[in-house]
C-alpha positions, 0 to 999 in steps of 0.5 A: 425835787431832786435828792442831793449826795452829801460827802465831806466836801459838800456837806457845809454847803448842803447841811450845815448852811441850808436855809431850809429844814434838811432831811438826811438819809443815812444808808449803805449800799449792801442794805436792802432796807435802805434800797427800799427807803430810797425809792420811798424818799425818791417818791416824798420828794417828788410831792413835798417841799418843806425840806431838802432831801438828802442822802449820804453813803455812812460807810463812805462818810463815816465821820460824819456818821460818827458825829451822827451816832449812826451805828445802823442804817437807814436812819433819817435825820431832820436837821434845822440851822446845822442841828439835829432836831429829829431822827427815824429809824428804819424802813418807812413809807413815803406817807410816814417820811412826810409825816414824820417832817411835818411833826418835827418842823 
């Protein structure tokens, strides 16, 4: 499954209104741990389906990330019906982004 850039003009399209569970990524170009999450995100999406794998640049979108609360990436959240319902916080593992969608979905 292929991963969606959200910016402010998309981001009803692909957040607010998706149908499906909505797993945000929160980075930052200059970040190495969000460069290291970004291939393990690339990796859960290839084999998980249960949620729409998303990213979005903080520094570029930062009010959006205000809305989020987002003070430092990466951060992950899970969105359901345009509501955050969980967020992760740091660099994590393939297995640990599939495990952390199937606790919270």
């Amino acid at each position: 499954m292929e991963i969606i850039n959200v910016t402010l003009e998309n981001y009803q399209k692909e957040i607010s209104k998706s149908e499906k569970p909505v797993l945000l990524d929160f980075y930052a170009d200059w970040c190495m741990p969000c460069k290291v999450v970004a291939e393990e995100l690339k990796l859960a999406a290839e084999e998980y389906d249960k949620v729409k794998f998303c990213k979005m640049d903080a520094e570029a979108c930062a009010d959006i990330a205000m809305i989020y609360g987002i003070i430092s990436v990466p951060v992950l959240v899970l969105i359901k019906d345009g509501k955050e319902i969980a967020r992760k916080l740091g660099g994590c593992e393939k297995q640990d982004i599939i495990d952390f969608c199937e606790a919270n979905i």
